[in-house]
C-alpha positions in Angstrom: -5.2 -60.1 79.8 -7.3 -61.4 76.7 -5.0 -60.8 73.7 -7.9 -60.7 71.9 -8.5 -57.5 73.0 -5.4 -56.2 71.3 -7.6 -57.1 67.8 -10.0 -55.0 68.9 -7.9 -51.9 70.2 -6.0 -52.2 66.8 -9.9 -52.1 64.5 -10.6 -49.0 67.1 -7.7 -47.1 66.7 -8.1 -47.4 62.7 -11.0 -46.5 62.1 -12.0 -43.8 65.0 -15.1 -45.2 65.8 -17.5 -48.2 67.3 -19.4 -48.6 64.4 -16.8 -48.8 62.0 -14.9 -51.3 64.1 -17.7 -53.7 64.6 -18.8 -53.6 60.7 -14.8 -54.3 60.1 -14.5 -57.5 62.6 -18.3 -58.3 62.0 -19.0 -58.0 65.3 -22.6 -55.9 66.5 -22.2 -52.3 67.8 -23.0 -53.6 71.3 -20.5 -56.4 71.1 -17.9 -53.6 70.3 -18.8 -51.3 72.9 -18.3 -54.3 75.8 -15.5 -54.7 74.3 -14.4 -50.9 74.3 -15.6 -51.2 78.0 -12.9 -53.7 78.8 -10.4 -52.2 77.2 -10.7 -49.3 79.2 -10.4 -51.2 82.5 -7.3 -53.4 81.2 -5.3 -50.1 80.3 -7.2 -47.6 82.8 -7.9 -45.0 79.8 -10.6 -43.9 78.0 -8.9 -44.8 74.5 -11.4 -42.9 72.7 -13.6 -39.7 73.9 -16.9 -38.4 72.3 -16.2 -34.9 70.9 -19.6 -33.8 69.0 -20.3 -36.6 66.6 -17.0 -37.9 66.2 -14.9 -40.0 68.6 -11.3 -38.6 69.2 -8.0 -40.9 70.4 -6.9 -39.6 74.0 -3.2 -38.8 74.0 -2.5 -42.2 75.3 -4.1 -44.2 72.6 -2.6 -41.6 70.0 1.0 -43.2 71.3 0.4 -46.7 71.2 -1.0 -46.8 67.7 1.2 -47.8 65.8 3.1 -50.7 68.5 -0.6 -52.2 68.7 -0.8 -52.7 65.3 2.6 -53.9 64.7 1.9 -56.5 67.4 -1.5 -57.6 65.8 0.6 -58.0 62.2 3.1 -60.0 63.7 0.6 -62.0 65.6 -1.6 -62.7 62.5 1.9 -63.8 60.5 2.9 -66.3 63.2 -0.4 -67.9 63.6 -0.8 -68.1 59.6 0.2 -71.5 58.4 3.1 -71.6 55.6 1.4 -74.3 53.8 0.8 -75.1 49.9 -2.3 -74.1 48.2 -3.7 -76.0 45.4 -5.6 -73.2 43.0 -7.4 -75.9 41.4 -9.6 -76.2 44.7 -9.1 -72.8 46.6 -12.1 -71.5 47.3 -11.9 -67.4 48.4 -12.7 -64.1 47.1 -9.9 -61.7 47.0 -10.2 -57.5 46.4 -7.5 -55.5 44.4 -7.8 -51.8 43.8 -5.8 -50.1 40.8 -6.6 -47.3 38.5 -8.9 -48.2 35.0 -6.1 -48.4 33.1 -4.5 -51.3 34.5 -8.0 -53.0 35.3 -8.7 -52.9 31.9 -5.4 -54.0 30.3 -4.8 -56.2 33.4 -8.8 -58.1 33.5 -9.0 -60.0 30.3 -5.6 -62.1 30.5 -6.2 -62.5 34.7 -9.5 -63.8 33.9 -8.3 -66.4 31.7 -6.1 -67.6 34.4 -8.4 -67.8 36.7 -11.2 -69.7 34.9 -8.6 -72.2 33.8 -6.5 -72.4 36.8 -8.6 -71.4 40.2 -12.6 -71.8 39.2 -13.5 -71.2 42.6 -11.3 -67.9 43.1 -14.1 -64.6 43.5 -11.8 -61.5 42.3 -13.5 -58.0 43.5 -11.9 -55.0 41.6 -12.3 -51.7 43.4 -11.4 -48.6 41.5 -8.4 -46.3 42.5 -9.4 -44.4 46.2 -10.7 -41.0 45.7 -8.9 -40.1 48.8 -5.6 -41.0 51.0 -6.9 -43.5 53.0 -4.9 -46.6 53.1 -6.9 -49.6 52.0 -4.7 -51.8 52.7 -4.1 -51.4 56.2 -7.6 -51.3 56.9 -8.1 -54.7 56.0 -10.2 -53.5 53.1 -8.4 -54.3 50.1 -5.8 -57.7 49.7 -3.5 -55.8 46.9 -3.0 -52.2 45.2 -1.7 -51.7 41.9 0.1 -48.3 41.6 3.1 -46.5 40.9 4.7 -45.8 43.8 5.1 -48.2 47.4 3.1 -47.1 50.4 5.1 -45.6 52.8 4.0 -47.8 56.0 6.3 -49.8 57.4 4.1 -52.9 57.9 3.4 -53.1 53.9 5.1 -54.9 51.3 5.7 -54.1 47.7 7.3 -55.2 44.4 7.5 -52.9 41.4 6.2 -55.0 38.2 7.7 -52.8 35.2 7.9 -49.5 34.4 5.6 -48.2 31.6 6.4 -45.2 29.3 3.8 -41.8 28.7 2.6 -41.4 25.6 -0.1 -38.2 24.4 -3.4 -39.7 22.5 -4.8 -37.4 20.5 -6.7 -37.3 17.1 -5.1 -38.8 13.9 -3.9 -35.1 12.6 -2.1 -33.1 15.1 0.7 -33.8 13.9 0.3 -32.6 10.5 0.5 -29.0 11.8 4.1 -28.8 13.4 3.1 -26.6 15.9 0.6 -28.5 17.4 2.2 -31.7 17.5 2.6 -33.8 20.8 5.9 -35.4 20.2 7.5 -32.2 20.5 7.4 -30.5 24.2 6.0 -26.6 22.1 3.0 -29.5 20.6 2.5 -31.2 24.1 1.5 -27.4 25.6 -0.6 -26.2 23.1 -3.5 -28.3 23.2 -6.0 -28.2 26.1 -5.8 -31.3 28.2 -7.9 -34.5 29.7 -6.6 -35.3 33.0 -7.3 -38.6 34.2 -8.1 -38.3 38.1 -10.1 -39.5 40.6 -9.6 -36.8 43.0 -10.3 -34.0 40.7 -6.3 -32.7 40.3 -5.6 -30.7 37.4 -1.8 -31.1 38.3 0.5 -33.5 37.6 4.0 -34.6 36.3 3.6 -33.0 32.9 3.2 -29.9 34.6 6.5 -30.5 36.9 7.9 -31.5 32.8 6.6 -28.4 30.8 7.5 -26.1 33.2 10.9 -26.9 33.4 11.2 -26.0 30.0 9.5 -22.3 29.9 6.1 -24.0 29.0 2.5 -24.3 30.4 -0.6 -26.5 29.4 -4.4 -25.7 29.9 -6.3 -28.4 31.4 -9.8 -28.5 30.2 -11.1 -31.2 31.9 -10.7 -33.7 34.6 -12.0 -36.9 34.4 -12.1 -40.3 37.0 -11.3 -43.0 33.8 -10.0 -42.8 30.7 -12.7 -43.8 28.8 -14.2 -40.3 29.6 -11.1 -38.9 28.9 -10.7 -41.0 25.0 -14.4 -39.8 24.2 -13.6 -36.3 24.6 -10.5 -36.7 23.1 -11.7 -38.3 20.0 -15.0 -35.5 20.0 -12.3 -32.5 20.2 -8.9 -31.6 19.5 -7.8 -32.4 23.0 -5.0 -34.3 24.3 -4.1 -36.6 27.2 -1.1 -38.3 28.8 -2.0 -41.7 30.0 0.6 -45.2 29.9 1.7 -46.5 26.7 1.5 -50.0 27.0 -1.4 -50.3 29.1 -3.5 -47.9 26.9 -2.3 -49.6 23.3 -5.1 -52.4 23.8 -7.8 -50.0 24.4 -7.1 -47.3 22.3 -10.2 -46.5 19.5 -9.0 -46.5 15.5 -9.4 -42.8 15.2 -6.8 -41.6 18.0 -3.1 -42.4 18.3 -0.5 -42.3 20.9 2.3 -39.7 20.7 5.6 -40.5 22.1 6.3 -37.5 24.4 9.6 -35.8 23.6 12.6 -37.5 25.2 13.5 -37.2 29.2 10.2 -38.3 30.2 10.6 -40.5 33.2 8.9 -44.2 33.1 5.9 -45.2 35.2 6.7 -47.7 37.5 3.1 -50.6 38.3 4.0 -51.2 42.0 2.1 -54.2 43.6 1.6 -53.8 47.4 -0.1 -55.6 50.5 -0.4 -55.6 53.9 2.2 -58.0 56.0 -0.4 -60.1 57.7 -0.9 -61.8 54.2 3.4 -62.7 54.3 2.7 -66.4 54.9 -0.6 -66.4 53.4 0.1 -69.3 50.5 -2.8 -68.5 48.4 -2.4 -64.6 48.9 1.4 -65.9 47.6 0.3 -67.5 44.6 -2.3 -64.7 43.4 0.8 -62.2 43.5 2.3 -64.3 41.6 -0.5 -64.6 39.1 -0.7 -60.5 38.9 3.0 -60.0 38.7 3.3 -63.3 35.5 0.0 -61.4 33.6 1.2 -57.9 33.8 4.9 -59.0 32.3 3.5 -61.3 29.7 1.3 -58.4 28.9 4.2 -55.8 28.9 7.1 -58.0 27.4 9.1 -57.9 30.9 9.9 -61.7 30.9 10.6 -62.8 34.3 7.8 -61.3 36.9 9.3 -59.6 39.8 7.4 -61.3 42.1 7.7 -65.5 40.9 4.9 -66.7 43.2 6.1 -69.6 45.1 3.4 -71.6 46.7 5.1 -72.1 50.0 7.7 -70.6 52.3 7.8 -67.1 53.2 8.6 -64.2 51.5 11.5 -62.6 51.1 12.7 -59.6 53.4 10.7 -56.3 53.2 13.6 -54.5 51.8 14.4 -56.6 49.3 11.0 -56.3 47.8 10.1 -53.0 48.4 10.2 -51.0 45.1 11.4 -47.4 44.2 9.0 -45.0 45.3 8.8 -42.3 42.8 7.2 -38.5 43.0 4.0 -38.0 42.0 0.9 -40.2 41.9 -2.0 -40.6 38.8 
């Protein structure tokens, strides 16, 4: 059999369809659907079946999912070379995806690096995902900033730091007592910004306020929080964003509030996808993330030192805590 094909069956079952499969191992839709062909008459099932305009997984390729990838990850890793990489003349363009607030606080200091260290080093930042897709398995996306750990086994993740919540608002709330946002009776009575991508007006204040007899309004929702700092700043509005991260970008006319104690930390998980293991330049760019973000937060040591050779250190040991609720 032509283990190749097991490359193929694992870019099928992903993404549901011959199109999106070819696009993904730039192959041509005809290419694919030979390939699909063979396939077929190596395991003597149709694999995937036309219902309407959509193509559905038969019950057979529905079981093997998740064993074909596995095999195609652990392929990948083994045929990977653990070598060194020399920044100075890699040459490749890399994609991570994390919310605006971490691109923003994150961009500046990376880009430094990467001028002065790795010149030839392309960075592609994609915004947060609107939806639940998994990037990273895809093959889409090299690293993920967020705060909590994908729950697939075949990923890898190492929590950064933890960052506290903080309420911005205008200069004067707090001069009136009841509205102001260090206290938990301040924090409910003005109308809201959330930030979100996918349009929630829920989140772990909610889960907070409530516990304590208290509701918020949410007036708006918002995909960055530069929307949400201009409405803040053009009305008496709050929202609840990352302290440290937001401190840099934060306009002269609105200050953070330190929410009222018992408000759990924010953890900046990194994560990828265990193909890129032994993956020595994949290695050092983690590493680069991981120094930045703890220079930027005062962590000292980064949780993930970036050595430019060997593998990587076992999946559990790396995996960070993987906390309710997501941005």
């Amino acid at each position: 059999m032509d283990l190749n094909l097991l490359t193929a069956l694992d870019a099928l079952l992903d993404e549901g369809g011959v199109g999106a499969a070819a696009d993904r191992l730039h192959l041509s839709q005809p290419a694919m659907s030979r390939t699909l062909s063979r396939i077929r008459k190596a395991t003597g099932d149709q694999i995937l079946v036309r219902s309407g305009r959509e193509m559905l997984p038969t019950p057979y390729a529905e079981q093997i999912r998740e064993e074909v990838h596995r095999i195609v990850t652990r392929a990948q890793a083994v045929l990977t070379p653990a070598e060194r990489v020399d920044p100075a003349t890699l040459e490749r363009t890399f994609t991570l995806q994390c919310n605006d607030v971490v691109a923003a606080a994150l961009l500046p200091p990376l880009a430094a690096a990467l001028t002065g260290r790795a010149p030839g080093v392309c960075l592609r930042l994609l915004p947060e995902a609107a939806t639940t897709a998994d990037e990273l398995r895809r093959g889409r996306v090299d690293l993920q900033i967020a705060d909590k750990a994908p729950d697939h086994a075949d990923t890898r993740s190492a929590t950064l730091f933890a960052d506290t919540l903080a309420a911005v608002g205008r200069r004067d709330l707090a001069d009136d007592p009841g509205r102001d946002p260090a206290t938990w009776q301040g924090l409910a009575a003005a109308p809201h910004v959330v930030v979100t991508r996918r349009g929630r007006t829920r989140d772990r204040i909610d889960d907070l306020l409530e516990a304590r007899g208290l509701r918020r309004r949410v007036a708006f929702t918002v995909p960055t929080l530069a929307l949400a700092l201009g409405a803040v700043a053009a009305q008496p509005l709050l929202t609840v964003v990352p302290a440290t991260l937001t401190a840099p970008v934060l306009p002269a006319d609105l200050r953070a509030y330190p929410l009222p104690g018992g408000t759990p930390a924010v953890p900046a998980v990194l994560a990828w996808h265990a193909r890129h293991d032994r993956d020595a330049a994949h290695r050092w760019l983690r590493g680069l993330i991981a120094e930045t973000l703890g220079a930027l937060v005062g962590a000292g040591a980064p949780a993930e030192p970036g050595p430019l050779s060997g593998p990587d250190p076992e999946p559990e040991a790396e995996r960070g805590p993987e906390p309710a609720g997501e941005r």
